[in-house]
DOGU-115600 format. One record per residue (C-alpha): residue number from 1; residue in three letters; x, y, z. Coordinates in steps of 0.2 Angstrom, whole numbers. Layout:
BEGIN
<r><pos>NUM</pos><code>ALA</code><east>X</east><north>Y</north><up>Z</up></r>
...
***
This chain:
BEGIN
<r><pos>1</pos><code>UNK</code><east>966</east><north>338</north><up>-1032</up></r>
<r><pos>2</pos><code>UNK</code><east>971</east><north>352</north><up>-1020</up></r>
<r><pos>3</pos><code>UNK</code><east>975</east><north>338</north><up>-1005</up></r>
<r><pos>4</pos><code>UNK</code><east>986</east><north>328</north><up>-1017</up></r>
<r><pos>5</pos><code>UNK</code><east>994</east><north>344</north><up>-1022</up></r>
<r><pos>6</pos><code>UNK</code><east>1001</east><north>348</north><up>-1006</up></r>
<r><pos>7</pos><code>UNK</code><east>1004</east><north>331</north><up>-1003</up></r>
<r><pos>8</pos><code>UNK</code><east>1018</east><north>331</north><up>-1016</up></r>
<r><pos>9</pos><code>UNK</code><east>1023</east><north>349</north><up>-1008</up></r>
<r><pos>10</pos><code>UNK</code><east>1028</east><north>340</north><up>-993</up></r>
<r><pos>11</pos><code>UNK</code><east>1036</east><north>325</north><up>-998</up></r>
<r><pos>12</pos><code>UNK</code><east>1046</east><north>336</north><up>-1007</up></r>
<r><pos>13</pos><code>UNK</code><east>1049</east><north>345</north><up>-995</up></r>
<r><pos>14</pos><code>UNK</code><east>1053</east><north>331</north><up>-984</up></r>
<r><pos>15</pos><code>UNK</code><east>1067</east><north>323</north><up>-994</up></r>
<r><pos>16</pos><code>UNK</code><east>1075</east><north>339</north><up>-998</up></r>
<r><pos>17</pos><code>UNK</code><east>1077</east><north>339</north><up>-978</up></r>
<r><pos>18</pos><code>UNK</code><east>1084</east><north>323</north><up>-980</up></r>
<r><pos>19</pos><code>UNK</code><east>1098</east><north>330</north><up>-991</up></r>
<r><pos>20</pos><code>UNK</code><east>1102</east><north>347</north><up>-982</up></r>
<r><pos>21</pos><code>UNK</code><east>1097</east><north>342</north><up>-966</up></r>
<r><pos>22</pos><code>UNK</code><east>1098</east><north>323</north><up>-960</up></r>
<r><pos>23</pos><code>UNK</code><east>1096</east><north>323</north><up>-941</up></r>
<r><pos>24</pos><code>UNK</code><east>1083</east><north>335</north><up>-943</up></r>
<r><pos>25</pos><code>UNK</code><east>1073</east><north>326</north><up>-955</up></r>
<r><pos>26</pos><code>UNK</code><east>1076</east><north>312</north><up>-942</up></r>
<r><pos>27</pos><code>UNK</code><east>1068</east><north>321</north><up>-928</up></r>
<r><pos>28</pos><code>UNK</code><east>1054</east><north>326</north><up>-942</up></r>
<r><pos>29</pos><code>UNK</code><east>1049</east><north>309</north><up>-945</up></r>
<r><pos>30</pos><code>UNK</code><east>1050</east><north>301</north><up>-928</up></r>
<r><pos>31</pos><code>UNK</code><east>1035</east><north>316</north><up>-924</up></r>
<r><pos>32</pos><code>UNK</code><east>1027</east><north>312</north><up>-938</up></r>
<r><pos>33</pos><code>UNK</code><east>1027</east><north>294</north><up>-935</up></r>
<r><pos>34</pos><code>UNK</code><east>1020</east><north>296</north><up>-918</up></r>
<r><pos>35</pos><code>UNK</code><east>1004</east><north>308</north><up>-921</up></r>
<r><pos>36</pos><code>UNK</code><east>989</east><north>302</north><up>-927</up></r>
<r><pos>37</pos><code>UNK</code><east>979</east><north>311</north><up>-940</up></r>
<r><pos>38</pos><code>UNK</code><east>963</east><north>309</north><up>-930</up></r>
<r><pos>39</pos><code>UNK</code><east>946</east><north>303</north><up>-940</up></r>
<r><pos>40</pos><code>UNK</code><east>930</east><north>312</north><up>-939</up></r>
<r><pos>41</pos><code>UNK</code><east>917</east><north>302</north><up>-927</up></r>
<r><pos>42</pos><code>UNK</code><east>902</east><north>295</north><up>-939</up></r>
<r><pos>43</pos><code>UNK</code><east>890</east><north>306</north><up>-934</up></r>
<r><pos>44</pos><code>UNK</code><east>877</east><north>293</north><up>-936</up></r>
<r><pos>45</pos><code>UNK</code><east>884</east><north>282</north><up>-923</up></r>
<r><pos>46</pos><code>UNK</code><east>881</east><north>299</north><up>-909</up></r>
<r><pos>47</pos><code>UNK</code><east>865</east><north>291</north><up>-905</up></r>
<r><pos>48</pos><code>UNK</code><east>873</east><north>274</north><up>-900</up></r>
<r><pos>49</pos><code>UNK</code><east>889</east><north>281</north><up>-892</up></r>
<r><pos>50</pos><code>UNK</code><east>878</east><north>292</north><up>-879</up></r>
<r><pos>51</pos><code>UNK</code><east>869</east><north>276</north><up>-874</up></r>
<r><pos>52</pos><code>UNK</code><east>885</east><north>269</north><up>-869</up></r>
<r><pos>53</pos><code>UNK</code><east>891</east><north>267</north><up>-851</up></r>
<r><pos>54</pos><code>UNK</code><east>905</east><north>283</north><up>-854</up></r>
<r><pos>55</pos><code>UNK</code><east>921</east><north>283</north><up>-843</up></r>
<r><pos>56</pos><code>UNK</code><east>933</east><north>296</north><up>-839</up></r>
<r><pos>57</pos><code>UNK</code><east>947</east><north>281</north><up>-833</up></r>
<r><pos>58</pos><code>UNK</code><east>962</east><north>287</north><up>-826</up></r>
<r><pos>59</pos><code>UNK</code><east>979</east><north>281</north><up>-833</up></r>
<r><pos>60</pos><code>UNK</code><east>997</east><north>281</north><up>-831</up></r>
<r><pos>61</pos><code>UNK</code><east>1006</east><north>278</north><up>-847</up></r>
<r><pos>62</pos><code>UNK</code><east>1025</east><north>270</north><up>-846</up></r>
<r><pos>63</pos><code>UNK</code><east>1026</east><north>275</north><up>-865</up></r>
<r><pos>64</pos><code>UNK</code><east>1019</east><north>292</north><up>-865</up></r>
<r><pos>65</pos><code>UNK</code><east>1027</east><north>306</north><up>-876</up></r>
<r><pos>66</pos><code>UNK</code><east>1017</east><north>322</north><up>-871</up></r>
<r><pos>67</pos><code>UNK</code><east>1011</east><north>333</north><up>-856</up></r>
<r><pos>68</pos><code>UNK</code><east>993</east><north>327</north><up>-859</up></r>
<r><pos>69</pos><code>UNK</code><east>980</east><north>324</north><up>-845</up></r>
<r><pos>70</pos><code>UNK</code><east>982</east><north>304</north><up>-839</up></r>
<r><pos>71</pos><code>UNK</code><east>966</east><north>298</north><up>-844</up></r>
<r><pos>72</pos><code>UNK</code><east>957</east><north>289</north><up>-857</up></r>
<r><pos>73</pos><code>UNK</code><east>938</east><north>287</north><up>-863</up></r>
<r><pos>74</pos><code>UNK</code><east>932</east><north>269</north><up>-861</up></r>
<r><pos>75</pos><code>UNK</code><east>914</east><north>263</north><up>-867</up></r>
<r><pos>76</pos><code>UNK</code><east>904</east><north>250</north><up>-863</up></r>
<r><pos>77</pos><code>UNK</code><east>887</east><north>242</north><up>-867</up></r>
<r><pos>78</pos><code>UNK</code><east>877</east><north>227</north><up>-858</up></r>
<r><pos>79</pos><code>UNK</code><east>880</east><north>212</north><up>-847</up></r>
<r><pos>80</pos><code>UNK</code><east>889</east><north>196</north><up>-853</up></r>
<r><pos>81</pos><code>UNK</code><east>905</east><north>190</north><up>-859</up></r>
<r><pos>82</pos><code>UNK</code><east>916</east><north>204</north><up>-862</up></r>
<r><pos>83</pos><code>UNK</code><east>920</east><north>208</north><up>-880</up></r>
<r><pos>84</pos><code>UNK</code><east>935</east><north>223</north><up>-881</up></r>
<r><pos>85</pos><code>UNK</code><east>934</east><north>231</north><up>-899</up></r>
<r><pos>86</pos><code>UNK</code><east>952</east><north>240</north><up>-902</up></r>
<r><pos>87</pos><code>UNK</code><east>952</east><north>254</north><up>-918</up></r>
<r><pos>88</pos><code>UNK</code><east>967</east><north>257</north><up>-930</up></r>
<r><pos>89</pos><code>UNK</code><east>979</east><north>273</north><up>-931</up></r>
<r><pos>90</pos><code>UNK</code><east>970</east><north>289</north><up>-932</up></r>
<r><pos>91</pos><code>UNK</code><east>954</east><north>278</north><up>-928</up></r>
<r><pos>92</pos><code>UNK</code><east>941</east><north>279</north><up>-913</up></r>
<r><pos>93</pos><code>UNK</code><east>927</east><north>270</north><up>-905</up></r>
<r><pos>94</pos><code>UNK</code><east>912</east><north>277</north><up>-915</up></r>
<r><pos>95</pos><code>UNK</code><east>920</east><north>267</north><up>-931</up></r>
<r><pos>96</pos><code>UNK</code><east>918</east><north>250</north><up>-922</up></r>
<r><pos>97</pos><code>UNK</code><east>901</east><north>252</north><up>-920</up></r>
<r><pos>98</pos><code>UNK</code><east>896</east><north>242</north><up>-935</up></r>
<r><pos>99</pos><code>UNK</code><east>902</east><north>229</north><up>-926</up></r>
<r><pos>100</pos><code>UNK</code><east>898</east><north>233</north><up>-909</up></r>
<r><pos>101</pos><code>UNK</code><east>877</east><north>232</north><up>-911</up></r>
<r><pos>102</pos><code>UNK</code><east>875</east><north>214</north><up>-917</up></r>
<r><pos>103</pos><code>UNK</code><east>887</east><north>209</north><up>-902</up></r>
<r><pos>104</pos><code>UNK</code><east>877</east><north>218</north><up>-890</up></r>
<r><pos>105</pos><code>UNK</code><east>862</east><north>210</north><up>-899</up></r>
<r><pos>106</pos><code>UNK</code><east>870</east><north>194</north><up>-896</up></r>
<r><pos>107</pos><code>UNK</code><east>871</east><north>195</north><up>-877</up></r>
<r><pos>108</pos><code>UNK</code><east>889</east><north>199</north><up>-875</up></r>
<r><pos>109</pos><code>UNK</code><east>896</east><north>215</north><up>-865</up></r>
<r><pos>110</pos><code>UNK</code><east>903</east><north>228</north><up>-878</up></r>
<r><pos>111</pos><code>UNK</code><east>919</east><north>238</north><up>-873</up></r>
<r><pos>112</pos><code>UNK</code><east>927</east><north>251</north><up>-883</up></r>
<r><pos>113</pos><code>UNK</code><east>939</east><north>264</north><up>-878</up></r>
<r><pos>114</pos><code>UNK</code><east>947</east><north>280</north><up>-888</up></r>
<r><pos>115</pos><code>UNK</code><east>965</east><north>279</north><up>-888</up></r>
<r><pos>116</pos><code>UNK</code><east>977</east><north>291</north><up>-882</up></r>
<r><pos>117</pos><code>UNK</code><east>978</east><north>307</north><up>-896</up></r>
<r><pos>118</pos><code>UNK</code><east>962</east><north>298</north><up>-903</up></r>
<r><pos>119</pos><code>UNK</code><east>944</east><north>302</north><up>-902</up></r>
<r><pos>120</pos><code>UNK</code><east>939</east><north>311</north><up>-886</up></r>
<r><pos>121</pos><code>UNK</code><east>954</east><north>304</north><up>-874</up></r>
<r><pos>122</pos><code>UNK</code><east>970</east><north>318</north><up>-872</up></r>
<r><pos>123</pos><code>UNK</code><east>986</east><north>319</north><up>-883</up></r>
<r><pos>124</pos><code>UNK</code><east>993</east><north>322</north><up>-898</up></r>
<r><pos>125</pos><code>UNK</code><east>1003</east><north>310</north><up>-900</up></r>
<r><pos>126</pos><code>UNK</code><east>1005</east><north>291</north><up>-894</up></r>
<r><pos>127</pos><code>UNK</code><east>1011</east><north>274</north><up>-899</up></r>
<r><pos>128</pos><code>UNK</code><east>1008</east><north>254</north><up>-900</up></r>
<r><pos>129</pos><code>UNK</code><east>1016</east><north>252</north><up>-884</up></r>
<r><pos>130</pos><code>UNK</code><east>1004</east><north>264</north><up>-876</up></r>
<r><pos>131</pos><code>UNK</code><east>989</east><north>259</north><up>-882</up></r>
<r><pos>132</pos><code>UNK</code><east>991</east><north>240</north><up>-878</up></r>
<r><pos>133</pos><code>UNK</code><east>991</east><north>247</north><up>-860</up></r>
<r><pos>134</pos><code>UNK</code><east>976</east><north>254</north><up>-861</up></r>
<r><pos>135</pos><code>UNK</code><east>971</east><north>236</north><up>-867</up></r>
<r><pos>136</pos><code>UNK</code><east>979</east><north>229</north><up>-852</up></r>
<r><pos>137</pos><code>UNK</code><east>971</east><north>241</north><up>-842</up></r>
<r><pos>138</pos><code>UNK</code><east>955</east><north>238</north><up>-844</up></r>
<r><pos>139</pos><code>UNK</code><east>959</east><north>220</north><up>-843</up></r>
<r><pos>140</pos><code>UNK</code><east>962</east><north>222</north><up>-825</up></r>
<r><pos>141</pos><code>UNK</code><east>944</east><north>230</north><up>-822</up></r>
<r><pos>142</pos><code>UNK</code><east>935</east><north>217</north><up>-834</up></r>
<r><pos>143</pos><code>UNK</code><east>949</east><north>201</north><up>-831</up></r>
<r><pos>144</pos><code>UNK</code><east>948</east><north>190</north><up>-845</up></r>
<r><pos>145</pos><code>UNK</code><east>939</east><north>193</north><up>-865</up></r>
<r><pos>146</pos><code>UNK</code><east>929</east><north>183</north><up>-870</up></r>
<r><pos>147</pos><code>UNK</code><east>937</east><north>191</north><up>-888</up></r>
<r><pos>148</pos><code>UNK</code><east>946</east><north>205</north><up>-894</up></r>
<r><pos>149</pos><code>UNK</code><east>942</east><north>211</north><up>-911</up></r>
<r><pos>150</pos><code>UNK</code><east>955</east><north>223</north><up>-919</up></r>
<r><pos>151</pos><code>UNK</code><east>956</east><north>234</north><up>-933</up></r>
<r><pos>152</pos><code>UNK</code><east>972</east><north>237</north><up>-944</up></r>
<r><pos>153</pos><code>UNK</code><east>983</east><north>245</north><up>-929</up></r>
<r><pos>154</pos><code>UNK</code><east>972</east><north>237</north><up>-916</up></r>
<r><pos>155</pos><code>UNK</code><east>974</east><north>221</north><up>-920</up></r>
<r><pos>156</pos><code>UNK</code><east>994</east><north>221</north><up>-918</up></r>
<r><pos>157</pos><code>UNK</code><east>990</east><north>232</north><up>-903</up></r>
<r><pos>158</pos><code>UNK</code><east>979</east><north>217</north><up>-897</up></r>
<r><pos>159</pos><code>UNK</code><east>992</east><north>204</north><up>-900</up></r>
<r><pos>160</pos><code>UNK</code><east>1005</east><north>211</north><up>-891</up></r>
<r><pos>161</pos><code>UNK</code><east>994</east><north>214</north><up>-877</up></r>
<r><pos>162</pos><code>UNK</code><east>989</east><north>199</north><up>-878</up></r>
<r><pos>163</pos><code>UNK</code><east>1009</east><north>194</north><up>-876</up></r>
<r><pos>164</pos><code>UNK</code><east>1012</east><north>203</north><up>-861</up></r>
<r><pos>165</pos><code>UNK</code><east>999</east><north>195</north><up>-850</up></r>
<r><pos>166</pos><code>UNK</code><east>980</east><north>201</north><up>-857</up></r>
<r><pos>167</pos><code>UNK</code><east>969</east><north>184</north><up>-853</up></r>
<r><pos>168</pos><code>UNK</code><east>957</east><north>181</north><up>-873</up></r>
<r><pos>169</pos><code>UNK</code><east>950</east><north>166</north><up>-877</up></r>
<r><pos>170</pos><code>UNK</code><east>946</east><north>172</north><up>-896</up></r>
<r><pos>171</pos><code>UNK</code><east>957</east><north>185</north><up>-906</up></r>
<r><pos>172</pos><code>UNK</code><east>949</east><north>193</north><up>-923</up></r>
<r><pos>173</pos><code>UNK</code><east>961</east><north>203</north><up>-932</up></r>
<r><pos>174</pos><code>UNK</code><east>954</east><north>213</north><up>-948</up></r>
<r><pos>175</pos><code>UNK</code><east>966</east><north>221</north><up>-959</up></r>
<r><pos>176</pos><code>UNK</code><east>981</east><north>221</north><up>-945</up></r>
<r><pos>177</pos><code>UNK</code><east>1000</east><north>226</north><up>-950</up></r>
<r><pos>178</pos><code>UNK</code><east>1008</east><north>208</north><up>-944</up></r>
<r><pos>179</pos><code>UNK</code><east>1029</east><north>218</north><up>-946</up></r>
<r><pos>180</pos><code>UNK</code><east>1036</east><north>233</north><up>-938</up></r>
<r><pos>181</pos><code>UNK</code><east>1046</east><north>233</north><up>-953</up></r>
<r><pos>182</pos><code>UNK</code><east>1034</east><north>234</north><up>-963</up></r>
<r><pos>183</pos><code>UNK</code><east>1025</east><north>247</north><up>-955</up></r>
<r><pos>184</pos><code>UNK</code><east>1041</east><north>256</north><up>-958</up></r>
<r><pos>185</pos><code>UNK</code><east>1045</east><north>253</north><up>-976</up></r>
<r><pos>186</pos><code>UNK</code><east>1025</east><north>261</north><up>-977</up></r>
<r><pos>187</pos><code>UNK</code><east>1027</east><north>275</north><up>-968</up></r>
<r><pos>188</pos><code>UNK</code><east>1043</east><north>279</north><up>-979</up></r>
<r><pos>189</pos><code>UNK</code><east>1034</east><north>277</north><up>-993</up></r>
<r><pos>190</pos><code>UNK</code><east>1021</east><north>289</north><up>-988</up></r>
<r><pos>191</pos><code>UNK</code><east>1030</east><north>304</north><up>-980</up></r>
<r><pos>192</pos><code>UNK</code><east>1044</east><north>301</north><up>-996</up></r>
<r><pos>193</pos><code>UNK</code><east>1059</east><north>297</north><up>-981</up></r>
<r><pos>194</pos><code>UNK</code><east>1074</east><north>286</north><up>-984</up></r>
<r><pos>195</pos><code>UNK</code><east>1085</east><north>272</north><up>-978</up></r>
<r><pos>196</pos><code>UNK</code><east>1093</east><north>283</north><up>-965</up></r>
<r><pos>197</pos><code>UNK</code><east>1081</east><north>293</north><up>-959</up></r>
<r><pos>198</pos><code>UNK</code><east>1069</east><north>277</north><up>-954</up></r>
<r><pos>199</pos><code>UNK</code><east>1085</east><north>268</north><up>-949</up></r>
<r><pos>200</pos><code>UNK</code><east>1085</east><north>286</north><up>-935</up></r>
<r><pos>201</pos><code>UNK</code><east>1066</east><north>280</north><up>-930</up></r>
<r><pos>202</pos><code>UNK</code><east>1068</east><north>262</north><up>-930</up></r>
<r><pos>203</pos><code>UNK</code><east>1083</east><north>265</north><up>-917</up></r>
<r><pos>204</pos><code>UNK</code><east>1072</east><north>277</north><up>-908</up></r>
<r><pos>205</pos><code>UNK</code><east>1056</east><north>266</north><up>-908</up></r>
<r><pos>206</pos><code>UNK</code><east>1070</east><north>254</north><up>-901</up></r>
<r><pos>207</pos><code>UNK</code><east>1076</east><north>264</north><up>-889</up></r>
<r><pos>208</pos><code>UNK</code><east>1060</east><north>271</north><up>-884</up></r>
<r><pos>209</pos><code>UNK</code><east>1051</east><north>255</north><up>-881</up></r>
<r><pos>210</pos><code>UNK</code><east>1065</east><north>245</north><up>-874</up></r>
<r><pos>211</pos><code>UNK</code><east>1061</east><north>230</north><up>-886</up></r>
<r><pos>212</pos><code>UNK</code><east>1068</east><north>225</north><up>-904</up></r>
<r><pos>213</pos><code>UNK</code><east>1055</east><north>230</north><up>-915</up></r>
<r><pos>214</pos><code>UNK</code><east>1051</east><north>210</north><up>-921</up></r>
<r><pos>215</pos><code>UNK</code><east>1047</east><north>207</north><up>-901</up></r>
<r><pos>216</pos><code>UNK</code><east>1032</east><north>218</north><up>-903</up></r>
<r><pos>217</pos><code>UNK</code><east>1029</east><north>211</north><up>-921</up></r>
<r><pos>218</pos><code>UNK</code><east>1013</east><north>201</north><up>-923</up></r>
<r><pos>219</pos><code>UNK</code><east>1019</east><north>189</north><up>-936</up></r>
<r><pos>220</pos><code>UNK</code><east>1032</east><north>186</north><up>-921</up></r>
<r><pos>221</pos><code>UNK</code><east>1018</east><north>183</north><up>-908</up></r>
<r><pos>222</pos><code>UNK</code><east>1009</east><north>173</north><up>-918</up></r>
<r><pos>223</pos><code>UNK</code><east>1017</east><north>155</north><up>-915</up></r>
<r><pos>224</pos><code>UNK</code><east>1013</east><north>157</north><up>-896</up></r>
<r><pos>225</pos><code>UNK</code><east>996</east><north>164</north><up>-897</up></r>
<r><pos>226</pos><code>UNK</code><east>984</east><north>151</north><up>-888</up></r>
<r><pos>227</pos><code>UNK</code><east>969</east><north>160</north><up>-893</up></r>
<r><pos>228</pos><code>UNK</code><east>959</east><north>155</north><up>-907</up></r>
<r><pos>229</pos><code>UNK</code><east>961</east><north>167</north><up>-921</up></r>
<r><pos>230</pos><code>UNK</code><east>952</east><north>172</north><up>-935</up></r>
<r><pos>231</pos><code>UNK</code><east>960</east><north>183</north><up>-947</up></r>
<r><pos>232</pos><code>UNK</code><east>951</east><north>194</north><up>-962</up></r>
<r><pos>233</pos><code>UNK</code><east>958</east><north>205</north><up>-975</up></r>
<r><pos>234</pos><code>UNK</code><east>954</east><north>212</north><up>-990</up></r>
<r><pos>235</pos><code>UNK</code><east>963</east><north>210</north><up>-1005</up></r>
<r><pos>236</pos><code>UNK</code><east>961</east><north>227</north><up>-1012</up></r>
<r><pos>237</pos><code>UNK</code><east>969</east><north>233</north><up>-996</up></r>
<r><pos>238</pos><code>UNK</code><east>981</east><north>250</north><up>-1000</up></r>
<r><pos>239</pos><code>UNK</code><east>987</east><north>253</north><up>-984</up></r>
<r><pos>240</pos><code>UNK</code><east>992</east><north>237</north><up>-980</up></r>
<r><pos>241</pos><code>UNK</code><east>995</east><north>222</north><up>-993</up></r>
<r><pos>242</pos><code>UNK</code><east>985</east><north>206</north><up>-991</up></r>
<r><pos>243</pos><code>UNK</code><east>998</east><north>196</north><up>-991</up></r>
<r><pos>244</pos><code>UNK</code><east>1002</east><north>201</north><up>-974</up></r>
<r><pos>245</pos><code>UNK</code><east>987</east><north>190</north><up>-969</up></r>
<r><pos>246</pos><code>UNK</code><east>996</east><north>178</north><up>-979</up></r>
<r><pos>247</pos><code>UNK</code><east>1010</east><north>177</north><up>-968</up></r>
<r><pos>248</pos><code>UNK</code><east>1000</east><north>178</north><up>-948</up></r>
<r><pos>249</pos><code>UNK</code><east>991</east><north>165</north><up>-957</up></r>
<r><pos>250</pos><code>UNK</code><east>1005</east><north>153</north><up>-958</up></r>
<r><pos>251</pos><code>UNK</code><east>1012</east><north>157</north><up>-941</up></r>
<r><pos>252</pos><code>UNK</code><east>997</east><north>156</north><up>-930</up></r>
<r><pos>253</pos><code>UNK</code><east>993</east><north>140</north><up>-925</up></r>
<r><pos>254</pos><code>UNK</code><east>976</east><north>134</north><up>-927</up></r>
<r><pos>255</pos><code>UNK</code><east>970</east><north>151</north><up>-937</up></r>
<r><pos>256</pos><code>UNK</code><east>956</east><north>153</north><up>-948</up></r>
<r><pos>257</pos><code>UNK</code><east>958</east><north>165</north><up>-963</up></r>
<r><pos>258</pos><code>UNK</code><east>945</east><north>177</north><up>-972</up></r>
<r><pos>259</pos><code>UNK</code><east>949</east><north>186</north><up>-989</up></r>
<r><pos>260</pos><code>UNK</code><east>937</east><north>200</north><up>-993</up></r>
<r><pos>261</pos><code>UNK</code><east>936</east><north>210</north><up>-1011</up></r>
<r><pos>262</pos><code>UNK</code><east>932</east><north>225</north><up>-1014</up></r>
<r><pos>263</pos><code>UNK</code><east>930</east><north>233</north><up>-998</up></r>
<r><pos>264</pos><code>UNK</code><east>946</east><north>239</north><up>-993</up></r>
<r><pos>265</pos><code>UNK</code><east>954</east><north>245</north><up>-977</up></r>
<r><pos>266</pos><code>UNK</code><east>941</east><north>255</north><up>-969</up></r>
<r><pos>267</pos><code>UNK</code><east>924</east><north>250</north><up>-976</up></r>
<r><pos>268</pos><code>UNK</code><east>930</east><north>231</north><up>-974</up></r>
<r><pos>269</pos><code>UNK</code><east>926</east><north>234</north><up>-954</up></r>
<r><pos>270</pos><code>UNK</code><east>904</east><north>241</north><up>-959</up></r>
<r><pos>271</pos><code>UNK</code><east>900</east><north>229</north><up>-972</up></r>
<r><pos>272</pos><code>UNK</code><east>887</east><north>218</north><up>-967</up></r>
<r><pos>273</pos><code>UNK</code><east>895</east><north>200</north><up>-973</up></r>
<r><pos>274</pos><code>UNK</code><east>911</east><north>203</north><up>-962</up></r>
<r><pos>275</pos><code>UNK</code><east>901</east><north>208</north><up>-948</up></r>
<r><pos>276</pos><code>UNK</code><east>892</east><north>192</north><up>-946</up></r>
<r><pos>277</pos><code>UNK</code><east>908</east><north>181</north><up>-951</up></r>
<r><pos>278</pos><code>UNK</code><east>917</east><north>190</north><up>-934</up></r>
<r><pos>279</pos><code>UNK</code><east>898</east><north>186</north><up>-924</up></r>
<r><pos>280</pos><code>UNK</code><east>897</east><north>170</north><up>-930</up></r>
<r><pos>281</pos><code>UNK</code><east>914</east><north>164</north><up>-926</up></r>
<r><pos>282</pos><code>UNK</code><east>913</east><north>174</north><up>-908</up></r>
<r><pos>283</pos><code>UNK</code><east>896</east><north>164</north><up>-905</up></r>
<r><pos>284</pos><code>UNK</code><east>907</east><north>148</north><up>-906</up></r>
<r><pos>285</pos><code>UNK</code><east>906</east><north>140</north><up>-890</up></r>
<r><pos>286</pos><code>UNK</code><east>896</east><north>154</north><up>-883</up></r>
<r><pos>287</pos><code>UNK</code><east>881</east><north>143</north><up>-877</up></r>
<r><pos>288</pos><code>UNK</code><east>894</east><north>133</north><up>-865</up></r>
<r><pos>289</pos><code>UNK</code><east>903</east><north>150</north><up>-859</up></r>
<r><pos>290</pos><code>UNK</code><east>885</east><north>156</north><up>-853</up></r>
<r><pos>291</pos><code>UNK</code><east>883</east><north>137</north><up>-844</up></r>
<r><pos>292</pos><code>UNK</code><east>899</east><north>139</north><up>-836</up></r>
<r><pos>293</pos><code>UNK</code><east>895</east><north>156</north><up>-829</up></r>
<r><pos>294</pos><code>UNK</code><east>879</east><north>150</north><up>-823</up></r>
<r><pos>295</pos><code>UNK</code><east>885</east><north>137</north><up>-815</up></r>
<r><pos>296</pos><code>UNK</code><east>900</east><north>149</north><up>-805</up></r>
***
């Protein structure tokens, strides 16, 4: 009651900042928009994280928007084909753990990684392009995924890693914002901002990134994604509609699409049916990768 309380406080605050004060509502928003409200770890998942390979890896960011150490915290179980599990905005590593056990069950080499202003790595604040360089630089330790599997943000992040050079042969995407745009008209919505003040942060984002937002748009990846792809969503999603599925779906070539009920954003990535849809579909094939390796 009390969070929703001051909830309203500020987005009445915000768009009273809007009316007096335009540009500083601008710069308002643009920090907002950049600063993660970081998740507690699961503290059920401490056991699993501290049997993971834990790395402090250095890192240079080319999108980096505070003094923070240059660093992040990768993770990594077993021997195998590498599997790279990406969390969403606010997210970190412990969450994908779910997910992460039957893989390592499975024979494959699990990676995770907290993302810059997440978890346990440095920062308060960070952004998409950031983060798909820490995607791209683990990529040059590991070489080429087996699969990525990405969670709301991650898997955008993941696709326009993909874009910019990351070797995959299988992307999963679960609950993953496919427009710029559209991750704009939410974040409106949720801090209360209008038509001006996202127009300030989309040219920023633009500026910023050196890219129109659509280039770094997964829906406008999609078409020349070569890996195979498997999207799930869930159709009681609130953070991000379904129908965005909908739309990837159609654009990726070759795609396979899940719908979910009743599960959500968040729990959609720990319940156990979902979990062996994303194993089964990695395990295609998997028999003839282990051959192959073999037979290097």
């Amino acid at each position: 009651m009390l969070s929703q309380f001051i909830i309203k406080i500020f987005r009445t605050a915000f768009k009273l900042t809007e009316m007096i004060a335009p540009p500083l509502a601008g710069r308002w928003a643009i920090r907002l928009f950049f600063t993660p409200e970081k998740s507690r770890r699961p503290r059920q998942e401490d056991p699993f994280l501290k049997s993971a390979q834990r790395q402090k890896v250095l890192f240079r960011s080319n999108f980096k928007l505070d003094d923070s150490d240059d660093y992040y915290i990768r993770y990594s179980w077993g021997d195998g084909p590498p599997v790279l599990l990406v969390h969403g905005w606010g997210g970190n590593a412990a969450q994908m753990a779910p997910l992460a056990k039957p893989l390592l069950d499975a024979g494959y080499r699990v990676i995770a990684f907290d993302a810059p202003a997440h978890g346990d790595s440095p920062g308060k604040r960070t952004n998409m392009l950031e983060i798909a360089q820490v995607v791209e630089d683990i990529s040059l330790h590991v070489g080429e995924f087996y699969a990525i599997v990405g969670h709301s943000l991650g898997g955008a992040v993941a696709g326009y890693a993909i874009s910019q050079g990351v070797r995959v042969q299988k992307l999963v995407t679960i609950g993953a914002p496919v427009s710029v745009g559209l991750i704009f008209a939410e974040f409106a919505r949720q801090i209360n901002a209008g038509p001006e003040t996202i127009s300030r942060l989309s040219r920023f984002v633009e500026s910023f990134g050196g890219k129109k937002s659509e280039e770094i748009s997964l829906v406008h990846i999609a078409p020349r994604l070569r890996a195979q792809g498997l999207i799930i969503h869930d159709k009681d999603d609130r953070e991000i509609h379904y129908t965005q599925a909908l739309e990837l779906f159609r654009e990726w070539p070759g795609s396979e699409l899940l719908l979910t009920e009743g599960l959500g954003h968040r729990r959609i990535i720990k319940d156990p049916q979902v979990v062996a849809e994303v194993l089964k579909f990695v395990n295609l094939g998997y028999k003839e990768v282990l051959m192959s390796n073999s037979a290097s």
